[in-house]
N, C-alpha and C positions, 0 to 999 in steps of 0.2 A: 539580440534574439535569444529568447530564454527555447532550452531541448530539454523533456527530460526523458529518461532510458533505464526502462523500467527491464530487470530480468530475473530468471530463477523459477518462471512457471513451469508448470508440466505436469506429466500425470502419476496420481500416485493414490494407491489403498487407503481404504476407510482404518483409521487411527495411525496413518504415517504422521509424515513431516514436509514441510517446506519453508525456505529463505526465500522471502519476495525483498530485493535491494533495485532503491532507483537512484539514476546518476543523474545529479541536477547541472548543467552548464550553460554558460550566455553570462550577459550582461545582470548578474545576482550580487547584492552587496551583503542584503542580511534576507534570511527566508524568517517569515516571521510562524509560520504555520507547516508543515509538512503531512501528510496524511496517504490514503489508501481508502478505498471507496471499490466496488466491487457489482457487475450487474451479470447478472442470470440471462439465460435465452427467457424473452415475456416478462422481463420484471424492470424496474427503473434502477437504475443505478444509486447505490446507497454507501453510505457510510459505513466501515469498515472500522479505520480506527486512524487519529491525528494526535500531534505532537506540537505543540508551543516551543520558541523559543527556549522559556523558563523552562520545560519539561515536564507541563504538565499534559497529561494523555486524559482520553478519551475513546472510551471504543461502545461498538455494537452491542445490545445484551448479547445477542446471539454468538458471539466469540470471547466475550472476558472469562479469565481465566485459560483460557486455551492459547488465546495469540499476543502477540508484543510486539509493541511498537516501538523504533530507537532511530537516531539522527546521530547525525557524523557530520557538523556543520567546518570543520576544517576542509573533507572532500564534500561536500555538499552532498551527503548522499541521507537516505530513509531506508529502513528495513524493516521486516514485518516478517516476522519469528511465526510461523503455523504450525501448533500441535494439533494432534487430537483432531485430524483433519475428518468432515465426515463429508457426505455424499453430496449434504445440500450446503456446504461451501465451494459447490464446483461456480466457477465464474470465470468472468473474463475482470483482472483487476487492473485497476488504474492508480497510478502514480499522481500526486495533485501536490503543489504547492504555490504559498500564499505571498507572496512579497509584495514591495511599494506600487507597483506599474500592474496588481492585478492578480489572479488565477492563475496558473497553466497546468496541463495535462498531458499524460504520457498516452503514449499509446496504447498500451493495455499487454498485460500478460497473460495468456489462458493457465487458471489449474483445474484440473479434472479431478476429482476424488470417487474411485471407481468402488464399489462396494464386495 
């Protein structure tokens, strides 16, 4: 059984900061993808930003340059660096990774970015 445990949300002003880290455990040999995805109250849940094995990333127009994404495949874990936070990055974020048996997802972290 694959869990993952996503934390570090919360709330915080227009041009702070936040560390979103997720802890991957279960039955994982190699994560082939790691990622972050991100949904609004009324909006679909979207891509945020992911990480390849190889290291190669990907992210939103709407956050490059501001946020970063990194993996720690020794503790299985993903992090997602948030500058330059502004209002309509508030969301509920999801932890997402890609192995051999499939998808999984975390629960979700709320960040708030208050103005």
């Amino acid at each position: 059984q694959v869990q993952l445990v996503e934390s570090g949300g919360g709330l915080v002003q227009a041009g702070g900061s936040l560390r979103l880290s997720c802890a991957a455990s279960g039955n994982i040999y190699t994560i082939s993808v790691m990622g972050w995805y991100r949904q609004a109250p009324g909006k679909q849940r979207e891509l945020v930003a992911s990480i390849t094995s190889g290291g190669s990333t990907n992210y939103a127009d709407s956050v490059k340059g501001r946020f970063t994404i990194s993996r720690d495949d020794a503790k299985k874990m993903s992090y997602l660096q948030m500058n330059s936070l502004k209002p309509e990055d508030t969301a509920v974020y999801y932890c997402t990774i890609v192995v051999r048996t499939g998808r999984y997802w975390g629960q979700g972290t709320q960040v708030t970015v208050s103005s």
